[in-house]
Structure formats: structure tokens, C-alpha cells
C-alpha positions as a printed Julia matrix, in Angstrom:
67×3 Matrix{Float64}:
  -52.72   -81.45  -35.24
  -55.29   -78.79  -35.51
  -57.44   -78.51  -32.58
  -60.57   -77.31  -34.14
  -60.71   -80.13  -36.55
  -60.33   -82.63  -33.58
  -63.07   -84.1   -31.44
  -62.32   -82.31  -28.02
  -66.02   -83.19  -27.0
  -64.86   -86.99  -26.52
  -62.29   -85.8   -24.25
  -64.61   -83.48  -21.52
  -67.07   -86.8   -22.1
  -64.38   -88.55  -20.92
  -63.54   -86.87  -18.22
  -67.28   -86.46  -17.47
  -67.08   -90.06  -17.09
  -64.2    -90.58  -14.67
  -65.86   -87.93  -12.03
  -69.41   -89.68  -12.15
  -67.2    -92.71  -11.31
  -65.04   -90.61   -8.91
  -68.59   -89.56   -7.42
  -70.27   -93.17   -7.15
  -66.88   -94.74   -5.61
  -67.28   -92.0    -3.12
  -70.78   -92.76   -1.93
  -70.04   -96.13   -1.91
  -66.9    -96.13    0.39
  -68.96   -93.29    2.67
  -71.71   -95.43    3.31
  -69.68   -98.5     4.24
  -67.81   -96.45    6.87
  -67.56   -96.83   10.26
  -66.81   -94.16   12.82
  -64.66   -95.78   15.79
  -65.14   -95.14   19.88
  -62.27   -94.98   21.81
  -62.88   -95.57   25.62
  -61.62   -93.28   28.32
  -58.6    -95.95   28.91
  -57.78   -95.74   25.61
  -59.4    -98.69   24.16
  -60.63   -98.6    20.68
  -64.3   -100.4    19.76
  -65.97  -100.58   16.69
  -69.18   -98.99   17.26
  -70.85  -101.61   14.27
  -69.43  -104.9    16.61
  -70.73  -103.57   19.7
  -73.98  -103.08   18.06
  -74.28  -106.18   16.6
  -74.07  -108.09   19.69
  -77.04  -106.79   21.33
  -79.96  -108.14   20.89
  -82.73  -106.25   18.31
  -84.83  -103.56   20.01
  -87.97  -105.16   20.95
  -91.18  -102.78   19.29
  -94.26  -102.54   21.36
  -97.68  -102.64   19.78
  -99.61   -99.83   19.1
 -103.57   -99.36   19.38
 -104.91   -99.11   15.57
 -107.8    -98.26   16.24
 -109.3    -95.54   14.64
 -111.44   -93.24   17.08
């Protein structure tokens, strides 16, 4: 096989296509993850769980008026 008559271009746009995959499975799995606490007695809590249990910050009102 002759390499200059062959379509090597396909190939690098393949592989082109595997890392922007590589790269979009990465940011996917990275933003889903959650860092774990371990307690002083060696307990391990998920920092999402304990989180999710309180109840949602209360916001306090702020003055729109314009002075």
C-alpha cells in the first residue's frame, strides 16, 4: 500500500474524534464528582448527603431602592 496515495487525513480525523470524546467524557465524570470527608474517628461522609439534608439557606431581602 502506498502511503501517499492513501487518505491518512481520515485517520488524524479520527483520532481527532476519539480525544474530543475523551475530553467531553472527562468533563462530564469531573463535574459529577464528589469529594468525600472523613471524620476525625475515621468515619467517612459524603459531603453531597450531608448537604442535602439541611434545609435551603434562607435569603434576606434587600432595600431596592435607588437613592
Amino acid at each position: 500500500m502506498d502511503l501517499n496515495s492513501s487518505r491518512l487525513d481520515l485517520f488524524y480525523w479520527l483520532l481527532t474524534c476519539i480525544g474530543i470524546a475523551n475530553l467531553v467524557f472527562y468533563v462530564v465524570v469531573a463535574t459529577r464528582y464528589s469529594y468525600k470527608t472523613v471524620m476525625a474517628g475515621g468515619k467517612v461522609v459524603d459531603d453531597k448527603a450531608s448537604t442535602s439534608s439541611a434545609p435551603p439557606p434562607q435569603l434576606l431581602p434587600t432595600d431596592q431602592s435607588s437613592s
